[in-house]
C-alpha positions in Angstrom: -46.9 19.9 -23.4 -43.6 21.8 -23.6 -44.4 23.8 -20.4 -45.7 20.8 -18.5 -42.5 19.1 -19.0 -40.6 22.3 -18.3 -42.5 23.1 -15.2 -41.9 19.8 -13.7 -38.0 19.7 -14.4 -38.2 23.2 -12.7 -40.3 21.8 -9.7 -37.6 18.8 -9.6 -34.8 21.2 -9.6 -36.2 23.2 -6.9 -36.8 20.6 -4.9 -33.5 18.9 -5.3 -32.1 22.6 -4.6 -33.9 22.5 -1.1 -32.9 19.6 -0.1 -30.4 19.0 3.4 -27.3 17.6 1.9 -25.2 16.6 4.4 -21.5 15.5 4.9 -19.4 13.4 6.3 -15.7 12.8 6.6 -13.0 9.9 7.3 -9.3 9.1 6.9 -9.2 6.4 5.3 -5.4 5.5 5.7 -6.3 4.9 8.7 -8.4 2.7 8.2 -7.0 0.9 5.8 -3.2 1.0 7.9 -5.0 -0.1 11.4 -6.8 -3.2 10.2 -5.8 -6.7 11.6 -5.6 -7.5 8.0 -3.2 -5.1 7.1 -1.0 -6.4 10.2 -1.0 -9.8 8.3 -0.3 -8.7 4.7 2.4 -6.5 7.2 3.7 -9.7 8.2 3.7 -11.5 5.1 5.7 -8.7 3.0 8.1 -8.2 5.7 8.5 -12.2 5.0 8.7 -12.1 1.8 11.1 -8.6 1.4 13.4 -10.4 3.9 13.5 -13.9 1.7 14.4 -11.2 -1.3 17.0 -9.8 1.1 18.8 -13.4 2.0 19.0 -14.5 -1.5 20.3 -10.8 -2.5 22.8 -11.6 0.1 23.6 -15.3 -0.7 24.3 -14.4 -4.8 26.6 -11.3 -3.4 28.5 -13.7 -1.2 29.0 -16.1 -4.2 30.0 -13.0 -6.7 32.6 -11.9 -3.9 33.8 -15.2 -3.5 34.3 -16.0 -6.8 35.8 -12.4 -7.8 38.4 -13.3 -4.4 39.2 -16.6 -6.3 40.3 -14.8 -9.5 42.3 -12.2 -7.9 44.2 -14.8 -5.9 44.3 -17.3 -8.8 44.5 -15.0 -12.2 48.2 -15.1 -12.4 48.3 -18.7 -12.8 45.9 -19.2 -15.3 45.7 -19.5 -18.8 44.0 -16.7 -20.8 41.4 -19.0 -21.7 40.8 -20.0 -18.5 41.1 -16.5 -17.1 38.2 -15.2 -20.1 36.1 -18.1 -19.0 35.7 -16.7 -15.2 35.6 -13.2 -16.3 32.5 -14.4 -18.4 31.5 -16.1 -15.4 31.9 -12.7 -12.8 30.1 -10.6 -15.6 27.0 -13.7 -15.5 26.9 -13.2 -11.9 26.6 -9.8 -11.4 23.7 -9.5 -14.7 21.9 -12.4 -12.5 22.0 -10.0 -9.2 20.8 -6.8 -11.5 18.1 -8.6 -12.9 17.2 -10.4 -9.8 17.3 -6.9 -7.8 15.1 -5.1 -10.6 12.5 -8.2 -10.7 12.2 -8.5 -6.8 11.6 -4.7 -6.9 8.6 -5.1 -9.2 7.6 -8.9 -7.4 7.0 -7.2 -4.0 5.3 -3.8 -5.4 3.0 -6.3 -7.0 2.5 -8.7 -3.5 1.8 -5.3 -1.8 -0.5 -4.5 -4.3 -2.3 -7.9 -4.0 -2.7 -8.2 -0.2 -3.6 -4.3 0.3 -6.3 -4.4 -2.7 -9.3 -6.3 -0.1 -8.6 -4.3 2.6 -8.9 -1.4 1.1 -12.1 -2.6 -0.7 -13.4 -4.0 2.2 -12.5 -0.5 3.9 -14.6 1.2 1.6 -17.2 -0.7 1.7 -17.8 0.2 5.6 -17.7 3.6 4.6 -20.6 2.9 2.1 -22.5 1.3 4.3 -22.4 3.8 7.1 -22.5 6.7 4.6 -26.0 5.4 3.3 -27.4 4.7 6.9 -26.4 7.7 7.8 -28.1 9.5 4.8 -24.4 11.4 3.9 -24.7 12.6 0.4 -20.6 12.8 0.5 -18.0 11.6 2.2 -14.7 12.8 2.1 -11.3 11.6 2.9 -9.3 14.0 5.0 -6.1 13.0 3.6 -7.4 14.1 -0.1 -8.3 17.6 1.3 -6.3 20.8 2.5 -9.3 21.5 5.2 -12.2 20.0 6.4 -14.8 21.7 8.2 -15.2 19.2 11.1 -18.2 21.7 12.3 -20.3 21.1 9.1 -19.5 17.5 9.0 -19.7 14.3 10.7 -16.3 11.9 11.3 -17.5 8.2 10.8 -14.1 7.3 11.2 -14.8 6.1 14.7 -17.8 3.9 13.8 -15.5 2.7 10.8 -13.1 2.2 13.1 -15.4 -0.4 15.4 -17.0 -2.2 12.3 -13.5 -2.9 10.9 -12.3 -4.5 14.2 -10.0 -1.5 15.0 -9.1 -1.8 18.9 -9.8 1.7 20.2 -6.4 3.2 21.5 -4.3 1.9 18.2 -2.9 5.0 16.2 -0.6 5.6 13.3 1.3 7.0 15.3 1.5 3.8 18.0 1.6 1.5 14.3 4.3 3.6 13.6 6.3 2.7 17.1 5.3 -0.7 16.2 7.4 -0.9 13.1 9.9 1.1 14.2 10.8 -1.0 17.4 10.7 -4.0 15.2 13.4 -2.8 12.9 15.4 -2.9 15.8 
């Protein structure tokens, strides 16, 4: 019984052993960067950082307008007066560090939140073709030193079309796209 059972894990071995195993590649950053969706959750953080940004800005103004007041003023008041807006000042700027270290955290998690389906959904197409296309791996070129584009197939492109990618956007033209925004 012993060799029957050794002889077939041996005959299942071999065959596995024999078998084509082929490979494919992608880069999945770009996939994931050059989605519509990503252009949206794009949108809405760039929203959302600059709403951090104008309240940043509006509780500096008041801090700078109230430290002005009590430069001008501090002569002329009484020490209890004067300890009262000194509490004050020191209020105002623990608000602005706390409110600068949650924001930091607030938009790291929104980023997190809108990028999480898109890059499911990302890999999902990669499944998908993967399995049609029989690959027994797939590997992202931005995980590796080298690739051997010879031995393997790129489904970027047919990722690409089945995520709604138009056909001449780049990182690099993404890239310009930002860029001339900041501006």
């Amino acid at each position: 019984m012993k060799k029957i059972v050794l002889f077939a894990a041996m005959a299942l071995f071999t065959l596995t052993a024999s078998a084509q195993v082929k490979f494919a590649y992608v880069n999945f950053n770009e996939l994931v960067m050059l989605t519509p969706e990503a252009d949206a959750a794009r949108t809405q953080m760039q929203a959302a950082q600059k709403e951090a940004s104008d309240t940043y800005q509006s509780m500096v103004d008041e801090a700078n307008a109230k430290f002005n007041e009590y430069q001008q003023k501090q002569a002329t008041w009484t020490p209890a007066i004067k300890e009262n807006k000194e509490k004050e000042l020191t209020e105002i700027q623990n608000r602005i560090n706390e409110f600068q270290q949650s924001i930091q955290v607030e938009l790291q998690q929104q980023q997190a939140q809108l990028m999480e389906p898109i890059q499911k959904k990302a890999m999902e197409v990669v499944e998908k073709l993967a399995k049609a296309g029989g690959y027994t791996f797939v590997f992202d070129t931005s995980q590796f030193y080298y690739v051997d584009k010879a031995q393997c197939k790129d489904l970027t492109p047919d990722a690409r079309k089945e995520l709604k990618i138009p056909a001449g956007r780049t990182l690099e033209s993404l890239q310009a796209e930002l860029q001339a925004q900041q501006q």
